[in-house]
C-alpha positions as CSV (number, residue, x, y, z in Angstrom):
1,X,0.5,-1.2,-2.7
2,X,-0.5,2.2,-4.7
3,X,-3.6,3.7,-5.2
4,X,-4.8,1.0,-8.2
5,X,-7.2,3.1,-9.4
6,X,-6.7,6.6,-9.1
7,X,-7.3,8.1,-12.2
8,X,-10.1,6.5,-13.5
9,X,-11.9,6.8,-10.5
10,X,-10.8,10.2,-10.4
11,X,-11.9,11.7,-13.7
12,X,-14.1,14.4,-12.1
13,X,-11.4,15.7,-10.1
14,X,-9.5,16.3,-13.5
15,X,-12.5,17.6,-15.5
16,X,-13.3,20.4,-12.3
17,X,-9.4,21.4,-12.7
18,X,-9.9,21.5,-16.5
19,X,-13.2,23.8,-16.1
20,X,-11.5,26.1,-13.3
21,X,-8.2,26.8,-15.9
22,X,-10.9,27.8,-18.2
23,X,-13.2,30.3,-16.5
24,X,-10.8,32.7,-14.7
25,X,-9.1,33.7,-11.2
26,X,-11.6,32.8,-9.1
27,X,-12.8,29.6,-10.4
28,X,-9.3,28.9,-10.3
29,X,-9.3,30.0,-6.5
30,X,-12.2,28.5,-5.4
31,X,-10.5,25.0,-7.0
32,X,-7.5,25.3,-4.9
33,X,-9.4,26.1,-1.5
34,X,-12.3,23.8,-2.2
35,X,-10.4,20.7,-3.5
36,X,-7.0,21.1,-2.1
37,X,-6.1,17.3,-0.5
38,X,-6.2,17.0,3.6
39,X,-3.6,15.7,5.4
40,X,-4.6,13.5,8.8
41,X,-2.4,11.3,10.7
42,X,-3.8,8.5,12.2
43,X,-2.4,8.4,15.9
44,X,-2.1,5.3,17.6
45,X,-5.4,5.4,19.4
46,X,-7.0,4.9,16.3
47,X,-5.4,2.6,15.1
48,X,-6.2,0.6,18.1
49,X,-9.9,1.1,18.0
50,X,-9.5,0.4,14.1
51,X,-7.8,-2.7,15.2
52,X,-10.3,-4.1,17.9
53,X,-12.9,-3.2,15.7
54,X,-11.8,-5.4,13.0
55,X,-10.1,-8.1,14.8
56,X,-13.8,-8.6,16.9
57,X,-14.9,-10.1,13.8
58,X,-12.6,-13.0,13.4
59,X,-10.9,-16.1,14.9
60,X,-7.1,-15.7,15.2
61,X,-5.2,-17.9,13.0
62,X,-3.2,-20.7,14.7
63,X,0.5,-19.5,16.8
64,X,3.4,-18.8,14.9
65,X,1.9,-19.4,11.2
66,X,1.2,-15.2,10.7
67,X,2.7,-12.1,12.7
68,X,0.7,-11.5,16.1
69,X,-2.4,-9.4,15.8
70,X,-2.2,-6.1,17.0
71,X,-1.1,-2.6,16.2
72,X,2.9,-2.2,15.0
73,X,4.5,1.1,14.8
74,X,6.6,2.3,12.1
75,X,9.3,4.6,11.1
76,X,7.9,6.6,8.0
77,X,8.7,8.7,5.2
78,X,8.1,9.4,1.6
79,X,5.3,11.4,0.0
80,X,2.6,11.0,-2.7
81,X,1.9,13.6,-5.6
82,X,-0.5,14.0,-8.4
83,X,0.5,16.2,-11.1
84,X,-1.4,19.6,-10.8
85,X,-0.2,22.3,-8.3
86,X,-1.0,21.4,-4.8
87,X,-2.1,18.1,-4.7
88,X,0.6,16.3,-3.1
89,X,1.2,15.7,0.8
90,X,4.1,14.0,2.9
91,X,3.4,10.8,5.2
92,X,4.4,11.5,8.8
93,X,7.4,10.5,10.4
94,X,5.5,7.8,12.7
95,X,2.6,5.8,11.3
96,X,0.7,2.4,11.9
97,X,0.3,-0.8,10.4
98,X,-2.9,-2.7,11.5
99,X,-2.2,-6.7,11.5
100,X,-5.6,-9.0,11.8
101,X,-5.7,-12.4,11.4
102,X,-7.6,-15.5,10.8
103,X,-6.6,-17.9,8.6
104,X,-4.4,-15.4,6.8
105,X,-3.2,-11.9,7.7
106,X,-4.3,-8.6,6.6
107,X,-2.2,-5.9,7.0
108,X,-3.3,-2.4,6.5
109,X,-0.4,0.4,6.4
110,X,-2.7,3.3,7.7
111,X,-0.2,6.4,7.6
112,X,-3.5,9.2,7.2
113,X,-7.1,9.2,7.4
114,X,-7.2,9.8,3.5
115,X,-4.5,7.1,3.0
116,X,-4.6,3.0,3.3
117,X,-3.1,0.3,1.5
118,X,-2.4,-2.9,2.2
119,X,-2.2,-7.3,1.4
120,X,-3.9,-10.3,2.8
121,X,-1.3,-12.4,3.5
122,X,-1.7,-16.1,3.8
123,X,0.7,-19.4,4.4
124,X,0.8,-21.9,2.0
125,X,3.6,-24.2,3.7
126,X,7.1,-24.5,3.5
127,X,7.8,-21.0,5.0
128,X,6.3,-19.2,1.8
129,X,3.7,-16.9,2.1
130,X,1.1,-15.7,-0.4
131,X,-0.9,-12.3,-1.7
132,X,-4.3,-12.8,-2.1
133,X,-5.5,-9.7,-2.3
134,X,-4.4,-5.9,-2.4
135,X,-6.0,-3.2,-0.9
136,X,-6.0,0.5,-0.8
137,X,-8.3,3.6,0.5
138,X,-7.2,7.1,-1.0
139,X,-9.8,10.2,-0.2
140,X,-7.6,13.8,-2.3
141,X,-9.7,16.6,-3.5
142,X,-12.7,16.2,-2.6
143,X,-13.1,12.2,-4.2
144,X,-13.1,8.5,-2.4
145,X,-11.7,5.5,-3.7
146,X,-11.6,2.3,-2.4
147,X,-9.9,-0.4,-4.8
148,X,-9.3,-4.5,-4.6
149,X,-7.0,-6.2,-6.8
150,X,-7.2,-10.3,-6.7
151,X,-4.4,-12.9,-7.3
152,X,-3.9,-16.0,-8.2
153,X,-2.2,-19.1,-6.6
154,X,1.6,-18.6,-7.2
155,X,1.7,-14.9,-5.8
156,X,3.9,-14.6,-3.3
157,X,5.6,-12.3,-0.6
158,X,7.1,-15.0,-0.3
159,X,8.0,-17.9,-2.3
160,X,8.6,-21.8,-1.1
161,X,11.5,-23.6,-1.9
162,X,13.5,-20.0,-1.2
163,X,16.7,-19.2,-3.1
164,X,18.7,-16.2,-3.7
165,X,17.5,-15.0,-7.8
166,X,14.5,-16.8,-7.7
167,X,11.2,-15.4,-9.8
168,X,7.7,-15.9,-10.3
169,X,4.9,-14.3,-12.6
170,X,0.9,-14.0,-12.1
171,X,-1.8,-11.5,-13.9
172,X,-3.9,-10.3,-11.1
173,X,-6.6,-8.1,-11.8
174,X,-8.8,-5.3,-11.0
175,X,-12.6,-3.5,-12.1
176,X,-10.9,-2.4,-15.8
177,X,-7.9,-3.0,-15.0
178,X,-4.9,-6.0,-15.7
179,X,-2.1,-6.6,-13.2
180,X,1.0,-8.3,-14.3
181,X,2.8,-9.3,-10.6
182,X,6.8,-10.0,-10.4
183,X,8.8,-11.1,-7.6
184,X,12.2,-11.6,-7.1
185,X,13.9,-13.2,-4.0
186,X,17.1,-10.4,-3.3
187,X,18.7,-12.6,-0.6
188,X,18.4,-13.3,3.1
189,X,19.7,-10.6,5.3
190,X,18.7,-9.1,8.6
191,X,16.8,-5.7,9.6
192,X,17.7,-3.8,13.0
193,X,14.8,-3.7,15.4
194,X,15.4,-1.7,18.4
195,X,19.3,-2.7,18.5
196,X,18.6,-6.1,17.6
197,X,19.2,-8.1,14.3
198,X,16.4,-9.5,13.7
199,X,16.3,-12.2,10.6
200,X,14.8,-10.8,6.9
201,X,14.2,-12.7,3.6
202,X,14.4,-9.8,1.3
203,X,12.1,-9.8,-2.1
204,X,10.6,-7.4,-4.4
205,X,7.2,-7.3,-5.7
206,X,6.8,-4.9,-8.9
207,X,3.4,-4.4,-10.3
208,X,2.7,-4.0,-13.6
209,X,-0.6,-2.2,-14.8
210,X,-2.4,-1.3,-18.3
211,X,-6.1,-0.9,-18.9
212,X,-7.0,2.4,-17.3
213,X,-3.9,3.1,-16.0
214,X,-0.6,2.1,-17.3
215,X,2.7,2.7,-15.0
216,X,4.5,0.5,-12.5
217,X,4.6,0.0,-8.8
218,X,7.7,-1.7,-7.6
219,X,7.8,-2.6,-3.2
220,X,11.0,-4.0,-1.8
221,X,9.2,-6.0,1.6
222,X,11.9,-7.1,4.6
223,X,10.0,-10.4,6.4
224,X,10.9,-12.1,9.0
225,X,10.6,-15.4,8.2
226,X,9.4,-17.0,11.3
227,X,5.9,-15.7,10.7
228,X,5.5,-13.6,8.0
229,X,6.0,-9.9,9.6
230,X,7.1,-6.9,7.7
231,X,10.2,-5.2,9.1
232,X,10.7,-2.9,6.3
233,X,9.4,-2.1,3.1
234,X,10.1,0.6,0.5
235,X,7.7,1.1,-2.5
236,X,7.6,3.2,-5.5
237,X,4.6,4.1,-8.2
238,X,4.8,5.4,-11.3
239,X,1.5,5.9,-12.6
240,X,-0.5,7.4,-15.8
241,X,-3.6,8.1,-17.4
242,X,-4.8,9.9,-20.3
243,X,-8.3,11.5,-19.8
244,X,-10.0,15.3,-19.4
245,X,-9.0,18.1,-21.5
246,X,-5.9,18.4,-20.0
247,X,-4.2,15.2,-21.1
248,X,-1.9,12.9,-19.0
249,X,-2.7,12.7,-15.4
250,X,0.2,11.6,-13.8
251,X,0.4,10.2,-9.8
252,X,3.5,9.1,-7.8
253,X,4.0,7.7,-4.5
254,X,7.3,7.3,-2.5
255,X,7.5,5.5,1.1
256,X,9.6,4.1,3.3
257,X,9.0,2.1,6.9
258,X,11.1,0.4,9.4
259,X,9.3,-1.4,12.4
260,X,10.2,0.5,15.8
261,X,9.3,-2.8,17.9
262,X,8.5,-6.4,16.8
263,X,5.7,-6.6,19.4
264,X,2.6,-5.4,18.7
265,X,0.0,-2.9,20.6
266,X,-3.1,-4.3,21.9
């Protein structure tokens, strides 16, 4: 899931670039050193503390129904990249996802410090399995934003009564901001885990947003369908705004992970 609100609840950041293009060399320098984005993996020992500290908190949802708990490790790549010089930055190569449960899942891709997103999973019966919520955490140029987006019934990751072309619709929604949700069911198919074929129901989830930012975010998820567990996933966002003095702000994100191991680290 993108960074849902990035532009709106990043207007300052736009209106300091607009002031530092106006007053000369070194405003302009002082921008770049000042508010230039970090860049800090999160290694797997935090991730583990981030996991025990959360999963403390909860009762563990019943065997089987949701992946196990725990810390999974990923294959990574892709990059995100707002548009003025500089503020961009790759994932790494390795990154985390951070699975609690209780009675539904929440899993938290955690590729940087400065970088979260992630869905509440839940089961609903028949093997489908349903977004409640989305999640991200994005800290770039000096700004925090943390942003929820909540869904209806009918959401899924996925769907019950599973076919190959099957489609659903929902509007989720957001503080000032509407969310038009799509999914597709590509097929069933299978993902290699450490030399083994493990099974995959293969759908796509694109979001659709207007309100204070208008653009799309389409995320191919792999999941196994014994339990809900991401395999692989591959997202794309296409985002706009127009606001500040210099116009259309424009953000895009492009990732890609691939489970190294199917059991999780405790």
């Amino acid at each position: 899931m993108p960074v849902l609100t990035w532009f709106t609840h990043h207007k300052f950041l736009v209106l300091g670039v607009g002031v530092a293009v106006l007053i000369a060399t070194v405003g302009a320098g002082i921008w770049f050193f000042a508010l230039r984005n970090t860049s800090t993996p999160v290694n797997l020992r935090e991730a583990l503390r981030l996991y025990r500290q959360d999963q403390r908190a909860g009762r563990a949802a019943a065997a089987g129904q949701l992946p196990p708990s725990g810390v999974y490790r990923y294959r990574t790549s892709g990059h995100e990249q707002l548009s003025f010089p500089g503020i961009d930055r790759a994932f790494p190569s390795a990154s985390a996802m951070i699975v609690t449960d209780r009675r539904c899942a929440t899993d938290q891709w955690e590729p940087l410090v400065e970088h979260m997103e992630g869905l509440v999973e839940c089961p609903v019966g028949g093997g489908a399995y349903a977004i409640t919520t989305a999640l991200s955490y994005e800290q770039i140029a000096g700004t925090r934003n943390t942003d929820v987006i909540h869904c209806p019934a009918g959401t899924y990751l996925v769907p019950p009564h599973l076919r190959t072309g099957e489609r659903w619709h929902t509007v989720c929604h957001s503080t000032d901001q509407r969310v038009t949700s799509s999914g597709l069911v590509v097929g069933r198919t299978s993902v290699n885990v450490d030399g083994l074929e493990m099974p995959a129901i293969h759908t796509r989830v694109t979001l659709t947003f207007s309100g204070a930012e208008s653009g799309t975010n389409p995320t191919d998820y792999w999941v196994a369908p014994k339990d809900g567990l991401i395999l692989l996933q591959r997202e794309s966002v296409d985002l706009s705004q127009r606001a500040g003095p210099l116009g259309s702000v424009h953000y895009t994100e492009q990732m890609a992970i691939r489970i190294v191991s199917p059991t999780p680290v405790r």
